[in-house]
C-alpha positions as CSV (number, residue, x, y, z in Angstrom):
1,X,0.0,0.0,0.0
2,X,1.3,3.2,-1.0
3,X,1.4,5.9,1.8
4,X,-0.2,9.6,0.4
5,X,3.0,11.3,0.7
6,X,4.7,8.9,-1.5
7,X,1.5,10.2,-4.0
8,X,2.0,13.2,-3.8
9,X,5.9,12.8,-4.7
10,X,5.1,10.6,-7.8
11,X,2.6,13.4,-8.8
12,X,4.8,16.4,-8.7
13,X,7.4,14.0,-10.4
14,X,5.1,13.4,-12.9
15,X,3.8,17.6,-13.4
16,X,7.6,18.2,-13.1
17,X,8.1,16.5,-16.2
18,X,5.2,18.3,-18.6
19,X,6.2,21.7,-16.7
20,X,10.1,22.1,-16.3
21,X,11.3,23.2,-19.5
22,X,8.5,25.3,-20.7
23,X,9.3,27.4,-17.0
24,X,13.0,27.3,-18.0
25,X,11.9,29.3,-20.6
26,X,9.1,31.2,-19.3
27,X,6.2,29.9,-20.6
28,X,3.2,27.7,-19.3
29,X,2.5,24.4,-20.5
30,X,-0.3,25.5,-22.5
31,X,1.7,28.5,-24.6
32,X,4.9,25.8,-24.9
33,X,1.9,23.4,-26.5
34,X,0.5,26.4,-29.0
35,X,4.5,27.2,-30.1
36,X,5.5,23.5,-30.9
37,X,2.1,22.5,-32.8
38,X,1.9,25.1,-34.5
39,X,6.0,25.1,-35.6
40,X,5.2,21.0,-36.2
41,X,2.4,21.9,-38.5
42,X,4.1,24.5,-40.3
43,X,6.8,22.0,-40.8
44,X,4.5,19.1,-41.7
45,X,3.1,21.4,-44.8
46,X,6.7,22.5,-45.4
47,X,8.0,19.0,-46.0
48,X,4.6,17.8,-47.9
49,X,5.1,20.6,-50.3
50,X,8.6,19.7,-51.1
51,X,7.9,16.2,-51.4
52,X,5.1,17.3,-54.1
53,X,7.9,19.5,-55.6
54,X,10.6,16.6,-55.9
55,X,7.6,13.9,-57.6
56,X,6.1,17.3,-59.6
57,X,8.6,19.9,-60.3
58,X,6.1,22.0,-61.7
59,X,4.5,22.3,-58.5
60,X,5.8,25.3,-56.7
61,X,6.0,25.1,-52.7
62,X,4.4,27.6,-51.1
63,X,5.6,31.0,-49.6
64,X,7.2,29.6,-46.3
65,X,8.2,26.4,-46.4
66,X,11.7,26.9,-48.8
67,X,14.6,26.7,-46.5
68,X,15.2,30.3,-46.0
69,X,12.2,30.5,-44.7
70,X,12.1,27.8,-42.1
71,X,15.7,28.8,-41.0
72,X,13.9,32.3,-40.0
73,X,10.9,30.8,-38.7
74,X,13.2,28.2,-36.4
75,X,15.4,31.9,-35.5
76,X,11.9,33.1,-34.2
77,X,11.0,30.1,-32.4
78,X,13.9,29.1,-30.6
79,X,13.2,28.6,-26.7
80,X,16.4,31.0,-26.1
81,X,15.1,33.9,-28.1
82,X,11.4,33.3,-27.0
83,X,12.7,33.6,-22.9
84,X,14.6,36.7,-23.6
85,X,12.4,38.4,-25.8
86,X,8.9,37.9,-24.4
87,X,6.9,37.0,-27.6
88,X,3.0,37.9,-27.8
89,X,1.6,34.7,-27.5
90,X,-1.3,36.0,-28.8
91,X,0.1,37.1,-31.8
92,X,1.6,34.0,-33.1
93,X,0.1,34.0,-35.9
94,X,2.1,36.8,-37.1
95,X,5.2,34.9,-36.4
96,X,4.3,31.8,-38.1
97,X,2.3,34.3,-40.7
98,X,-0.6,33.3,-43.8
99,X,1.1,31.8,-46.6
């Protein structure tokens, strides 16, 4: 039988993994969530589009997802940048910007 302390310990273990590195760079679990799905979904249309390019080179990728682009977009992303420079999580959509 497992006394409640030992709970409790397992528990904060268990936040302390979903919770330590979004506070190490100063965001909540729920803004370091928004920032990676939406950089993993810009990514996944990124690397469709150039797979469509290399079967159909007439098929131009979209605005965003050559590698210039993605090298800026991983620049405004990075978790050191973000913790220094306070990005408006609620304009992310600027960041990550309409094709």
């Amino acid at each position: 039988m497992v006394k409640i302390n030992e709970d409790g310990k397992k528990m904060k273990w268990l936040l302390n993994l979903f919770t330590e590195h979004p506070r190490s760079i100063g965001e909540t679990y729920w803004q370091h969530f928004c920032v990676a799905s939406r950089l993993s979904a810009r990514l996944s249309i990124a690397c469709s589009s150039q797979l469509a390019h290399a079967v159909f080179p007439f098929i131009k990728p979209p605005f965003g997802s050559d590698v210039n682009s993605l090298m800026n977009l991983l620049q405004e992303v990075n978790p050191q940048k973000r913790s220094t420079n306070n990005v408006d999580y609620e304009d992310l959509d600027d960041l990550f910007g309409a094709d």
